[in-house]
MARPA-125100 format. One line per 2 residues: number of its first residue (from 1); their letters; for each residue x negated, y, z of C-alpha. Coordinates in Angstrom, 1 decimal. Layout:
N
NUM = A = X Y Z ~ ...
***
This chain:
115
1 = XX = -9.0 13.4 6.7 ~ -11.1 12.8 3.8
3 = XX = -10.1 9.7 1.8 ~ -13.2 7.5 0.7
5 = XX = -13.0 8.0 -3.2 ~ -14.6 4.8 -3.9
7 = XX = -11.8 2.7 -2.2 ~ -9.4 4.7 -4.0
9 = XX = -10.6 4.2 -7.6 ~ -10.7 1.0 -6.8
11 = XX = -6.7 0.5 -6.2 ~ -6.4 2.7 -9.0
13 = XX = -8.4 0.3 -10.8 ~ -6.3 -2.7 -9.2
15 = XX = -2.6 -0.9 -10.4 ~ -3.8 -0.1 -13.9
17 = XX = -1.4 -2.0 -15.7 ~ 1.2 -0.5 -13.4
19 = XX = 3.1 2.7 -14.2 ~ 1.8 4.5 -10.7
21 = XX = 1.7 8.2 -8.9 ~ -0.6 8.9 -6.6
23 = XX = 0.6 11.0 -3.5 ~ -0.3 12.6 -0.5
25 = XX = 1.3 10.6 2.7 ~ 0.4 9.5 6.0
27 = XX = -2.9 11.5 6.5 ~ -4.3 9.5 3.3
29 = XX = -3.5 8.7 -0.5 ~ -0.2 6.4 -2.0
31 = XX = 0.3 5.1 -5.1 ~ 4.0 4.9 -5.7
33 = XX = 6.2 3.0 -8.2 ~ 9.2 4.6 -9.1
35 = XX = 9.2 5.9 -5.9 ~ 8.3 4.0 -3.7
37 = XX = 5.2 3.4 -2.2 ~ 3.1 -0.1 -3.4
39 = XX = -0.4 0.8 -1.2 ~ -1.8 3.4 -0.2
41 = XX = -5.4 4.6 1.8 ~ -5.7 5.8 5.0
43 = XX = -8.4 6.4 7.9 ~ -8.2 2.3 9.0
45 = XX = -8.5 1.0 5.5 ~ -5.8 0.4 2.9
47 = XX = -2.4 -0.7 3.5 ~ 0.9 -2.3 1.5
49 = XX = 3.9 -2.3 1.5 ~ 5.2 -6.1 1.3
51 = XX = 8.6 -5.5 2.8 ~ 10.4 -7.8 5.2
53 = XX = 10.3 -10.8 2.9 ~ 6.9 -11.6 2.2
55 = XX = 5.6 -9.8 5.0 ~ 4.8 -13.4 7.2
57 = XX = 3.0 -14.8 4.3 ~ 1.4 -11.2 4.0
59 = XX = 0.3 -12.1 7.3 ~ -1.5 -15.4 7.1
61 = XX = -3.7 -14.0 4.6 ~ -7.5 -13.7 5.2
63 = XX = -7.9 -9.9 7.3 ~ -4.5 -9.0 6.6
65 = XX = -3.2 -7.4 10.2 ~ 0.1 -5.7 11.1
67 = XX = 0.3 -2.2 10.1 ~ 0.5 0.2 12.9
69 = XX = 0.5 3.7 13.7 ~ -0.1 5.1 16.6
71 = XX = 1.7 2.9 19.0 ~ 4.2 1.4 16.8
73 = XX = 3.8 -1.4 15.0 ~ 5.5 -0.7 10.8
75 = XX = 7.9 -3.2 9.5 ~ 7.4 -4.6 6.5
77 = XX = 4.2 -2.9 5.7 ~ 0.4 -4.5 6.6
79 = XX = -3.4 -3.2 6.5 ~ -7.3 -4.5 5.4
81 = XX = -9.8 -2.6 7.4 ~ -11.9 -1.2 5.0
83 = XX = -14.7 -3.8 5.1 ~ -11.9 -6.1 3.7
85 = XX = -10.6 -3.5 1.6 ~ -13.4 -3.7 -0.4
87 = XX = -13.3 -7.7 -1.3 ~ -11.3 -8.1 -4.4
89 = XX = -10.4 -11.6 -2.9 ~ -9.1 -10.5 0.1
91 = XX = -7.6 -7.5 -1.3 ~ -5.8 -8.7 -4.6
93 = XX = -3.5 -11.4 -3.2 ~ -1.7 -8.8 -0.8
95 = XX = -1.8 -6.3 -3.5 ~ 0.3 -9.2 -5.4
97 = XX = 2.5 -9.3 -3.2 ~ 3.2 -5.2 -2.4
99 = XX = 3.5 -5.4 -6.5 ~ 6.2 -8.3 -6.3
101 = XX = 8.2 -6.5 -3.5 ~ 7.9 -2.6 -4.6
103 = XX = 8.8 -4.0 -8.7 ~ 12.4 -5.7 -7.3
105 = XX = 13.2 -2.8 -6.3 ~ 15.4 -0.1 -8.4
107 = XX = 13.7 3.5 -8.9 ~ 14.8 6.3 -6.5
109 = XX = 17.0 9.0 -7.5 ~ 15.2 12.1 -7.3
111 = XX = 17.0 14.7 -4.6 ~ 18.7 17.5 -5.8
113 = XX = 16.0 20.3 -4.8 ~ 17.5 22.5 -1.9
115 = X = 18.4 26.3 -2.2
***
């Protein structure tokens, strides 16, 4: 899948006073946070992760919808279609919150690498 590199500069762009990775995941690009991911790019548009919490008030934001894939509908994590991806005021305020919820959390301990 080819990941629009436009949209994807421009989350980069968004975290830049964030400590961030980028990664491979989900047929599209993440930017992680000590681990774990904040938002990430992917054939529908761009999605966060707002976790459980904040994930109603996620919801009742302009073009924010229910992340999903395939069939199944992921907890804690929403989308912008890429139309709405593209509107910093659409955009930023779920960004917020995927920042709020991925910086309470404590940084995962890298795996011991398998022999």
């Amino acid at each position: 899948m080819a990941i629009d590199p436009t949209l994807a500069q421009v989350l980069r762009d968004d975290l830049g006073g964030e400590a961030f990775t980028e990664q491979k995941m989900f047929g599209g690009l993440c930017f992680l946070r000590g681990g774990h991911m904040i938002c990430g790019l992917h054939r529908g548009g761009t999605m966060y992760r707002v976790g459980r919490d904040r994930y109603a008030q996620a919801l009742a934001l302009p073009g924010v919808r229910p992340m999903r894939m395939g069939k199944r509908t992921m907890a804690a994590m929403v989308e912008l279609s890429p139309e709405d991806s593209a509107d910093p005021a659409l955009r930023r305020p779920v960004l917020a919150l995927a920042l709020a919820t991925v910086r309470a959390l404590p940084p995962k301990v890298a795996k011991p690498a398998k022999r």
